[in-house]
BAKEKE-369351 format. One record per atom (N, C-alpha, C, O): x, y negated, z negated. Coordinates in steps of 0.001 Angstrom, whole numbers, plus 500000, padded with zeros to 6 digits. Layout:
XYZ/...
// end
This chain:
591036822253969759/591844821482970692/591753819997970344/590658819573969972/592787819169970427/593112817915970353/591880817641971265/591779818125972392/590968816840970702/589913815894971521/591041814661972640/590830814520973845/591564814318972287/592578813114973258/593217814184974535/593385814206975755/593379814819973604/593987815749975110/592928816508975918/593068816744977118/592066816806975335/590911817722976028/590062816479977014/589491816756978069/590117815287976499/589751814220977307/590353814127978690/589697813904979708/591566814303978641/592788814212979529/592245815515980343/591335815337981152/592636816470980202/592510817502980970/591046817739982098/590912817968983300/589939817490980692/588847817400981853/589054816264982847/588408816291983894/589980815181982582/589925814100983366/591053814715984898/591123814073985946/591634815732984704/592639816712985600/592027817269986256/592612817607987285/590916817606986163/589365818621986837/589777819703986350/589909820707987050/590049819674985057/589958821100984109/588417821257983541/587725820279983259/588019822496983423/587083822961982798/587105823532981600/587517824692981560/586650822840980265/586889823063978997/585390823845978319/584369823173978177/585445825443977914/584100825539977606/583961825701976123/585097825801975660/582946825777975066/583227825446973713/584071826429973257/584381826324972070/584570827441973922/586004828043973059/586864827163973080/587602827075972098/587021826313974118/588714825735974359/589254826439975079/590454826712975044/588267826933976016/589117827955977193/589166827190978293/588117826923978879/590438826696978767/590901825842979872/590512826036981209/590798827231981147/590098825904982400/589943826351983620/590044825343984354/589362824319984364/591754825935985582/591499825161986656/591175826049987453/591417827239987249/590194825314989137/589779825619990065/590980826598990782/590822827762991150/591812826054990842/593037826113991870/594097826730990887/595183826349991324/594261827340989999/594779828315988753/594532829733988679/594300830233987578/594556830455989747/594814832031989809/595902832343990209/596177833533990057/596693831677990703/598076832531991489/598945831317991259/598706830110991282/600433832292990944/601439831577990776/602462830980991887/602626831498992992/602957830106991543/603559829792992971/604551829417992446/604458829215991235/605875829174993100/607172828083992549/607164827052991801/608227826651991327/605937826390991531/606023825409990574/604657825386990032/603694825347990797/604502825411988591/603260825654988035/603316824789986908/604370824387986413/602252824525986534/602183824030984755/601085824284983989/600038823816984436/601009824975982822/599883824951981792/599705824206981228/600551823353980958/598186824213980685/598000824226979651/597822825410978298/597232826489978233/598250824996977775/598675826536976600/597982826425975300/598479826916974286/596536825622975288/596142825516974144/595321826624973624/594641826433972616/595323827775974225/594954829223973587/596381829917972549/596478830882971791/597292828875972999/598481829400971565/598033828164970093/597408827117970265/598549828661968751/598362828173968079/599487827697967092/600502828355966866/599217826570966570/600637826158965783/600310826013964572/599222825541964244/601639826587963341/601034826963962120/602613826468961973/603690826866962417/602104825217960979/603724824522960704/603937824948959111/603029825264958343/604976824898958882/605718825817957162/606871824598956884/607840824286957577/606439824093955741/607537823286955551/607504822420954325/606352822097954037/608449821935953495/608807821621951754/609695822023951681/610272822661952561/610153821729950407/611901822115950246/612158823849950338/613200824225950874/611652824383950060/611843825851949742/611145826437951220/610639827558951166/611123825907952153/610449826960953071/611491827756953837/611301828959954015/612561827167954292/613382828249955034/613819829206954141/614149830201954787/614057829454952340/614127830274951994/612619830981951642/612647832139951225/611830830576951739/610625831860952148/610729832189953014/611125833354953049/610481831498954389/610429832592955626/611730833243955533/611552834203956282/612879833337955112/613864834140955011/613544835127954666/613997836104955263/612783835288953745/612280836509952743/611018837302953407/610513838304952902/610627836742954517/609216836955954815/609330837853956112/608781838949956226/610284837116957282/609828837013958829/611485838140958955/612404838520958230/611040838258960284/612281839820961099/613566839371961387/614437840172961727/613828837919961268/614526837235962735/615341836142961048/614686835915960031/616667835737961246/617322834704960757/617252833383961153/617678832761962126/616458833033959922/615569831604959771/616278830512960015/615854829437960438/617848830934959620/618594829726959314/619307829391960889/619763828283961172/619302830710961948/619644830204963099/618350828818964179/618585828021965087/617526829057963686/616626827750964069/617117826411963635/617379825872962560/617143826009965206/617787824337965036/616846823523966081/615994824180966678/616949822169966329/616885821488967025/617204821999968684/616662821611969719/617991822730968542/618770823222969826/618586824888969921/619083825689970713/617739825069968877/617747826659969425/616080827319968551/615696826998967426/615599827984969227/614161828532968722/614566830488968718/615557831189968921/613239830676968389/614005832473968379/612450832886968107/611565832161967652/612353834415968560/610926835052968139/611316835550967126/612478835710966752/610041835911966462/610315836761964655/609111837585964106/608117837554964831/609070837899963614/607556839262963551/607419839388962163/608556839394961691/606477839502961178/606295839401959928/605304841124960199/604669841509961181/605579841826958789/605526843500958996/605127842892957519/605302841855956878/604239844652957315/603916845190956137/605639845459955548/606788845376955982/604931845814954326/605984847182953137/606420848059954042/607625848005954285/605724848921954659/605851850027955509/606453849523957303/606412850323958238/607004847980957451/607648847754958432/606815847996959491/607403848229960547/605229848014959531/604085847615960637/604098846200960707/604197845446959739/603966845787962219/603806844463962283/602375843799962104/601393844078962791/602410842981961186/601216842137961256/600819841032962601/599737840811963145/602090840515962832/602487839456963876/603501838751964249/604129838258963312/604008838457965626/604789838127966178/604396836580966695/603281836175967023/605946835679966656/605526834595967272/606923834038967385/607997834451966946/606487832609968353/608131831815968444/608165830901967349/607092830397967018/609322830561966655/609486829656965949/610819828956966357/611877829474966716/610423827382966175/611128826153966236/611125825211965887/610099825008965238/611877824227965946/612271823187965087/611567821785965355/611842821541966530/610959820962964958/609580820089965263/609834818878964248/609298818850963140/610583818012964655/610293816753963437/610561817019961781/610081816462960794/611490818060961915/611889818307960579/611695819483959998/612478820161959335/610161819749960414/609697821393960019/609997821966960944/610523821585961989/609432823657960354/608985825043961624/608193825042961862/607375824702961007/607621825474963432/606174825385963893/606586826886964110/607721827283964375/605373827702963935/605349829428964686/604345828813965649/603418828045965391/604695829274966712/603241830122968176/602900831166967887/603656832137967874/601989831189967665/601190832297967440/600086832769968349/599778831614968644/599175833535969086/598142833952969172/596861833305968224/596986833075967022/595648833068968981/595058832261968556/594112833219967342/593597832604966408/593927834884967458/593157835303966735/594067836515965594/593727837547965015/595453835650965692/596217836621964521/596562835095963243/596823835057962041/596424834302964052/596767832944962822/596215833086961602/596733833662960646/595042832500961642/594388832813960466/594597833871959219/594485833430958075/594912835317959440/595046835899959363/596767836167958371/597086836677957297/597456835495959483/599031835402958994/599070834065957953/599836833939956997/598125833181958360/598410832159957344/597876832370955591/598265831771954589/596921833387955731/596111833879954580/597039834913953782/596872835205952598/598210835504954751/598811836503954057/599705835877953531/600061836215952403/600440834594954305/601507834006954351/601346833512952641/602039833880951693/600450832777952647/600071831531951557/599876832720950291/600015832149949210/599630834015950139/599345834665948656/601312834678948444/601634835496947582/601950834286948779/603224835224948495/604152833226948081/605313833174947677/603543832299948247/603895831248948093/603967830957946627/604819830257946080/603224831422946205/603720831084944561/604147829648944031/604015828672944770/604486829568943181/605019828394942870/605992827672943941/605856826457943796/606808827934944837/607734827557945601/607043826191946200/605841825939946288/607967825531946516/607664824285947380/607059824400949209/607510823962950268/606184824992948942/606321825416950810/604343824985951058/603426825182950260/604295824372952457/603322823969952686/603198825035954244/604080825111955099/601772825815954267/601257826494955418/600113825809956150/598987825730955660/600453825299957387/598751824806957521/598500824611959263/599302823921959893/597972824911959578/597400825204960933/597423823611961828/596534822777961655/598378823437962605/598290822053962918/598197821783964687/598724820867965319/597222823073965280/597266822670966468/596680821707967528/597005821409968677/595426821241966465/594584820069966713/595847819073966678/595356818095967243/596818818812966448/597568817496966284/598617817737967472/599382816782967613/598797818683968256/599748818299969282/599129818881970379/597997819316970170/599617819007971565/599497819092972986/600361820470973124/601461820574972582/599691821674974005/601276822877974693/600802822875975560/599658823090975960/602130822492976131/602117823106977814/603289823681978264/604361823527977679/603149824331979261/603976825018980001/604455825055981210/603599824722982030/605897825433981865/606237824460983402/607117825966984011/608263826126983590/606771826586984589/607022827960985073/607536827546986951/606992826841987801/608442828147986964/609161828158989030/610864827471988900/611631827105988009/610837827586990449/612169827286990283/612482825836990477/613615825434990742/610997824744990275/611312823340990114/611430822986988951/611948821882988785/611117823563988051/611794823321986788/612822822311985796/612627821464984924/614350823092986652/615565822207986267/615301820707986742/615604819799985968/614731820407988022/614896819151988758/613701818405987678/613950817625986759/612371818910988107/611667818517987082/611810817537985941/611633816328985789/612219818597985175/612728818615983252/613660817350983446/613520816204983018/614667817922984233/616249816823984374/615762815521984513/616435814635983986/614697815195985132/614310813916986196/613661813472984568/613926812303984287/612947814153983592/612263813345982524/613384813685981323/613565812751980540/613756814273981206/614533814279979637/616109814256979760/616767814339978723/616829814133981148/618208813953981302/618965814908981270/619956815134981963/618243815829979988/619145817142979927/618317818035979444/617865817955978301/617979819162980430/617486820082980122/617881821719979494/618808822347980005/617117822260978422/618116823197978156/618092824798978887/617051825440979026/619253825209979252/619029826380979943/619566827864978870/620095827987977765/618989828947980119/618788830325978646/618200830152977800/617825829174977153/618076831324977772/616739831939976723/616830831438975228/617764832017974673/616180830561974391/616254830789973187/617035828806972821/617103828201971751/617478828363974250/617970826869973655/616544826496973792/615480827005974141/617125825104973254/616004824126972796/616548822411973064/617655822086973492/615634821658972748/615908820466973158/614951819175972605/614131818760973424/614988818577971412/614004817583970755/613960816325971026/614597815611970252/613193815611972222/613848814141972546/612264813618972656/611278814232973062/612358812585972266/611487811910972395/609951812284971601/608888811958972129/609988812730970780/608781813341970166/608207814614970545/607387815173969817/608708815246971975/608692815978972785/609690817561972022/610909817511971859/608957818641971711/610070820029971772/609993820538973307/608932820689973913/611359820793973875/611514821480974907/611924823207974385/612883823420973643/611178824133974825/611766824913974397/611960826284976152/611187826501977086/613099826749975871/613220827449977501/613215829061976807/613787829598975858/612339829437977739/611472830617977502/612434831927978566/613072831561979553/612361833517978101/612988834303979190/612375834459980265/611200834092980264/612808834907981234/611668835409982471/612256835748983704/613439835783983365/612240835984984736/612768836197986022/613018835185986698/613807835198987642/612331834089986278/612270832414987248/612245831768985894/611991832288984808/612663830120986275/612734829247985203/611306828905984394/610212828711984925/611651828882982805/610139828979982375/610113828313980797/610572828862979796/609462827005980858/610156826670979390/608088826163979026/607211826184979890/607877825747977421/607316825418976998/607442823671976131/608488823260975629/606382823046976145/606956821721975812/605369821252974622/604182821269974949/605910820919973402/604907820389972513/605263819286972133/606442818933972133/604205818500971715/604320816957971063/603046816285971216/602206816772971973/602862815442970712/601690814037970590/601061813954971775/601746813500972692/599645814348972091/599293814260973086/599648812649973797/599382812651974999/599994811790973472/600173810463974219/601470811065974875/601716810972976077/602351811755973858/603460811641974783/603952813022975740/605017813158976342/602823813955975654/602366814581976265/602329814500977569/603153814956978362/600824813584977914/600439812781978989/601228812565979994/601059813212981028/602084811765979910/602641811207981088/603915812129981487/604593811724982431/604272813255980889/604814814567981109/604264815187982274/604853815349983343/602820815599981929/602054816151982934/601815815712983825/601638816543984716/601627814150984278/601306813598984846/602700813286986028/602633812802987158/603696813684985395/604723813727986550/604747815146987253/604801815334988468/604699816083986285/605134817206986712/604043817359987914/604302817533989104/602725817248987290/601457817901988577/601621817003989920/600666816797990669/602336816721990047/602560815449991380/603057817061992090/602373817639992934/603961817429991713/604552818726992092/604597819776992128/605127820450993012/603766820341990677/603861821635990016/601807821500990122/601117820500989923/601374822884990493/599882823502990534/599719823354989025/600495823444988074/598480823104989155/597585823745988121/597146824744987291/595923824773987152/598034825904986460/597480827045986460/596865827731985321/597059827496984129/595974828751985933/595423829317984202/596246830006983075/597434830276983252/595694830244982091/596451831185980795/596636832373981700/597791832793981757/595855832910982318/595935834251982293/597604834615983703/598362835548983970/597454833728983992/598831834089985020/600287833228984041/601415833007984480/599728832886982605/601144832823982239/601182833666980926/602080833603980087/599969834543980861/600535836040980309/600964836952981102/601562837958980719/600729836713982138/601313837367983258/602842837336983089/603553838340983047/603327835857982984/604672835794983417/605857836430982233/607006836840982395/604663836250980525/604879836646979440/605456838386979858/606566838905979744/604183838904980352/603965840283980967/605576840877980994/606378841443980252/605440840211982716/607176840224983545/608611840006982428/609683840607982494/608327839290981755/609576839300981167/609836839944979947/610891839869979318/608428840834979513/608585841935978678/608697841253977317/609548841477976456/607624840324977272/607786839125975563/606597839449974927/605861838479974750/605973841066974324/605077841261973988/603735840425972878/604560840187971996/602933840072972519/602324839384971820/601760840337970961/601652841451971475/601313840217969644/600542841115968853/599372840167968339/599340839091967742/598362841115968875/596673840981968897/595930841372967422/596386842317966777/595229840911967117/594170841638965934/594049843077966188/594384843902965339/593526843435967463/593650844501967631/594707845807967568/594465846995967353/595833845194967811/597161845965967562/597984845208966144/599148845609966154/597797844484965239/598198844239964083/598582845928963199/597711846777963388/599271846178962690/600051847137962065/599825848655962315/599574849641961623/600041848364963704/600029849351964496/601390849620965425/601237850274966456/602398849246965161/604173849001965742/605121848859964732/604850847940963959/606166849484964480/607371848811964245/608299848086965167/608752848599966190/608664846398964604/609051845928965842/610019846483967059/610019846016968198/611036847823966487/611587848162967553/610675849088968136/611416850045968361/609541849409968521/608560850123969288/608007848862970645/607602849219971751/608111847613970259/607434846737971285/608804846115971424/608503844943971652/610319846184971427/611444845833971989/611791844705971289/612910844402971704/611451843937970472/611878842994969504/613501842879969559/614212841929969884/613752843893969222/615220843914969397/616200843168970323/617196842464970156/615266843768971700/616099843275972521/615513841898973071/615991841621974172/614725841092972652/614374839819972617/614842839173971635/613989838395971207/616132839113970880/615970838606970039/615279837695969012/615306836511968677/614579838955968640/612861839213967135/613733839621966222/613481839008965184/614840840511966041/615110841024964664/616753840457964484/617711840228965223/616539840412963521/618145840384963111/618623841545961870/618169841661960731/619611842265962497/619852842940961647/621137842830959792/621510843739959051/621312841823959755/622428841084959299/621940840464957979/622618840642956967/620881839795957933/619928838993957420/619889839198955674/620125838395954770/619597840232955660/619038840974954228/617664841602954186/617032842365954916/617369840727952582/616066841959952769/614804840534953543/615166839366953680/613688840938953847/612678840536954017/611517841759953921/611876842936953921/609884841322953827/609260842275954226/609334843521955244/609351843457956473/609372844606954479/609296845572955435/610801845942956329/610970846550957386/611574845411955571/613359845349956414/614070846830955879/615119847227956388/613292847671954678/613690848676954637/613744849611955788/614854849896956238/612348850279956480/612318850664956912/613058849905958485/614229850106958808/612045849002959327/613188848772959947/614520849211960692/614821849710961776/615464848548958998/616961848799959169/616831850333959497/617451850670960505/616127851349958826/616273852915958778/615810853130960151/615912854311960483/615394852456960935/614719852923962153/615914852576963273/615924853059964405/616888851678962765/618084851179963470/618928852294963140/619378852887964120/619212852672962161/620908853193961724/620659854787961334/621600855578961261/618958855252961036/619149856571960557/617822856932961785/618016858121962035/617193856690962224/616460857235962986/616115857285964368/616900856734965141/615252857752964765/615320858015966305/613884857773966738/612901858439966410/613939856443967726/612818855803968223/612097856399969440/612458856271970610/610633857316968828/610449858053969669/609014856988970574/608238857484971391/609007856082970305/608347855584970945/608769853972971274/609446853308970490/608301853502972450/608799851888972738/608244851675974067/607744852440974892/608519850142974039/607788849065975163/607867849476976664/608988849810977046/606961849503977479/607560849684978889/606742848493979821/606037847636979288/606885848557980816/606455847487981937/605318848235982852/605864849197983391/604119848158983176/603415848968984424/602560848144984800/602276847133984158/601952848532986081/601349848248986756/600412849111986852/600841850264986816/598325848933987056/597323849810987236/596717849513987715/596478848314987571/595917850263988699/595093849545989785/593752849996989196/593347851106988850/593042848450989193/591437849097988208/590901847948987893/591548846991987468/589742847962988070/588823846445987971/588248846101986783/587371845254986613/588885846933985800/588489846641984300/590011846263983504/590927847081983422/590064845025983014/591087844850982666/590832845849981005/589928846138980221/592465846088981226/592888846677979957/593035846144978841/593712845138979053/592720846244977382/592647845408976291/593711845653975585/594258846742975761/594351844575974476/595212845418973549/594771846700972529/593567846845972316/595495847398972057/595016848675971373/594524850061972392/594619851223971998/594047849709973611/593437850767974493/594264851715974516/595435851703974897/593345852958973899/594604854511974141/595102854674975555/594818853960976516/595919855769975526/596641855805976838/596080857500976839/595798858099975801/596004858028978053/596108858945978116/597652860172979127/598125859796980200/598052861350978516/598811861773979069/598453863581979074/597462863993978471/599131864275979618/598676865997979808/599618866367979203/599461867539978860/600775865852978808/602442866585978507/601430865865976841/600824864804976697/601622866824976041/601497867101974599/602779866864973646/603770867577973489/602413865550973025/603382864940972325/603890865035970744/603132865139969780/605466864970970685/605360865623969258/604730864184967875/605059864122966691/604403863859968143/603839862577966637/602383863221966643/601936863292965499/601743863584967372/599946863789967304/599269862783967212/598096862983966898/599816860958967497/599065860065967565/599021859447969216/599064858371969811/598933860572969425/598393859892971064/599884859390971799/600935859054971253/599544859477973204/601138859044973695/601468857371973682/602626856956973647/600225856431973716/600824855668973553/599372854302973964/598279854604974444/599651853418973737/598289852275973490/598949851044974367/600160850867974505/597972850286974893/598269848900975484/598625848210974366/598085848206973260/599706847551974808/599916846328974264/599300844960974291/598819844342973341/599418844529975777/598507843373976583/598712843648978180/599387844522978724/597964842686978713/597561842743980019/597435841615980938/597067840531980486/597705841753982196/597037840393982944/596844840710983788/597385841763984127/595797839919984863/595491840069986434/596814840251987243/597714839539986797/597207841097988429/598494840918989414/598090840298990350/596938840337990781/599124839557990838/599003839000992046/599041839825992976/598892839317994087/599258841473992935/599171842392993874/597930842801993654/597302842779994713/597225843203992661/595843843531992408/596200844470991288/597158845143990906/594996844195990957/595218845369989683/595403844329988290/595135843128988298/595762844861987478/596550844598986407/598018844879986135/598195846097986120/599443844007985853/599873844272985384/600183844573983698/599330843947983069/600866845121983002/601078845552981310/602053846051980636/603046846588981127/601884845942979793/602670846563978589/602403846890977627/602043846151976711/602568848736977563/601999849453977059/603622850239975686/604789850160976070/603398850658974751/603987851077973800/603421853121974203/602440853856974093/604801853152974664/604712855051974762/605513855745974557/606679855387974721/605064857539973932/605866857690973521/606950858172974611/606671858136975809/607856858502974273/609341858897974967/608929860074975519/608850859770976709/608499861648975396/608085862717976038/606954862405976696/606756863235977584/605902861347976638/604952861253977598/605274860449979009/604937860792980142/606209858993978514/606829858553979754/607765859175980364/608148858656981413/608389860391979941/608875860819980624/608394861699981724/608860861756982862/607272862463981168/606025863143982302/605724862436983222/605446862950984305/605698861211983064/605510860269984354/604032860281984847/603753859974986006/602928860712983765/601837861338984175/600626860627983276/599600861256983017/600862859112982775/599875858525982156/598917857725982180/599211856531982227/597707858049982159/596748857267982789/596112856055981620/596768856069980579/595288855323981625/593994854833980703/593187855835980380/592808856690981180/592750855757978662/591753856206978169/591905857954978438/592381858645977538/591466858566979722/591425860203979671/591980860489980941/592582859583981517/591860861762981547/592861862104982720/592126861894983834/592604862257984909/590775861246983789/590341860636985148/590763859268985314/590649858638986366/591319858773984096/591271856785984522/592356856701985162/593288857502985229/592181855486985736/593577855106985951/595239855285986134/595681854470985324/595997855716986564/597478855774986752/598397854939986487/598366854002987284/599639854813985311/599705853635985162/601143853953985724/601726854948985292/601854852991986854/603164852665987446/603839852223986940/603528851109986518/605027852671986659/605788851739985841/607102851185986567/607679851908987380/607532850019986300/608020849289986666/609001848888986029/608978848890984798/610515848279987026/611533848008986091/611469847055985257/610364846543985434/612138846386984254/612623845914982926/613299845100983400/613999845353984381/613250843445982597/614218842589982659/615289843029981743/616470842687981799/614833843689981040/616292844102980339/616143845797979844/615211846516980204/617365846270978878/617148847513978919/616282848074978024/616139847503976943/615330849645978382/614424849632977403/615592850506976494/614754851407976519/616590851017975814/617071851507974721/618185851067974353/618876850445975160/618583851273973146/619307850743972692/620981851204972721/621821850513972145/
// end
């Protein structure tokens, strides 16, 4: 974490412990107007003359639709079209920044950088140098409007003013993300919290949760094809594009095959939160033989419990009969979709 900003925050009556795990007092529950801090995401900027034609070649999603005015998710897969990792990418002072998850970076940047070759392209982890935060409710528009004049609305615009990326995120309520220079950071936050709570990470994976914007964990790394965690319908893939890693299969999973497994929404009542990768259990006997289906991620509910999103297969959600782990755990509820789960 940016030391200037971590200064700042404890100076907010945040609690910073040597992970860089943020804590406010008053940060468990969401309310109409909220704001993060989001420095458990990580920024891994790509950029030299030749980089949008690498990530062309590399990532799920069409590189060249990233502008100033528009960001997009994108998922980088094996040969065999398993995802390694998912993240947002946007447009930052000239380069691409990806969001990433803080314990798949490393990881993607190590794979990223063997395939660089001679090309002009620079990979390098630059989240010590900016500030994320996040501004979730329905004060939002007034908010944003009152500091940047024009704020951008729907999923996927964007907005670069002032050293500042605005980027507006999907969700059920208004929900955007904002990076830049911790100085100019600062006095961002410092308007918004006049108005907007304090809140933790874990209620804005929550909100991640709700709007069905899955993340991929170490733990679940090439363990999905992106249309199994809904990529699709977040616009993560583009089908149009050409080739990139792993776009064989993929495309074959679009035009010749039949997706027997994919993303759903639930709810479980249980005082052990659920991890990514955690098997699922079901009684209806499924035709793949790899189990009906695994967590994706998780968060605390404001009803209790945990809400999630779990990857299952199609004959087990349809039993309606799936618990955690074995047939004593847990029951998992499932819940409607901001958008549709098939295609």
């Amino acid at each position: 974490m940016n030391k200037q900003w971590q200064l700042f925050l404890e100076s907010q009556s945040a609690t910073v412990n040597d992970a860089d795990e943020v804590c406010f007092e008053s940060g468990d529950q969401l309310s109409d107007c909220n704001i993060f801090d989001l420095s458990h995401l990580r920024l891994t900027r790509i950029s030299g003359e030749d980089a949008a034609a690498f990530m062309q070649g590399q990532f799920t999603n069409d590189i060249h639709e990233v502008s100033p005015e528009h960001h997009q998710m994108s998922g980088y897969c094996t040969p065999k079209g398993r995802m390694l990792a998912n993240f947002r990418i946007f447009s930052h002072a000239g380069a691409l920044i990806l969001i990433t998850p803080a314990d798949t970076q490393a990881a993607l940047i190590k794979r990223l950088s063997m395939f660089v070759l001679r090309s002009n392209v620079t990979i390098e982890d630059v989240s010590d140098q900016f500030a994320t935060i996040g501004l979730a409710g329905g004060c939002c528009p007034e908010l944003l409007g009152g500091i940047f004049n024009n704020t951008p609305t729907g999923p996927g615009s964007a907005l670069e003013k002032s050293g500042i990326s605005l980027l507006c995120l999907p969700g059920p309520s208004p929900r955007y993300v904002l990076i830049g220079q911790p100085a100019d950071i600062t006095p961002v936050w410092e308007t918004c919290v006049q108005q907007a709570v304090a809140t933790n990470r874990n209620q804005w994976s929550l909100l991640d949760i709700r709007a069905c914007v899955p993340s991929i964990y170490a733990e679940t790394a090439e363990s999905f094809v992106p249309q199994m965690v809904n990529m699709q319908m977040i616009d993560g893939v583009s089908f149009n594009k050409g080739c990139y890693v792993g776009q064989e299969v993929v495309a074959r999973m679009k035009y010749l095959g039949v997706l027997k497994r994919r993303m759903y929404l639930a709810q479980v009542n249980t005082d052990n939160r659920p991890l990514p990768g955690d098997e699922l259990f079901s009684p209806v006997a499924g035709e793949s033989g790899q189990g009906p289906g695994r967590v994706v991620m998780s968060a605390p509910s404001s009803d209790g419990g945990y809400e999630l999103l779990a990857v299952v297969e199609a004959t087990s959600h349809e039993g309606g009969n799936l618990h955690l782990e074995n047939a004593s755990g847990p029951r998992l509820n499932f819940l409607s979709m901001p958008y549709e789960s098939h295609e």
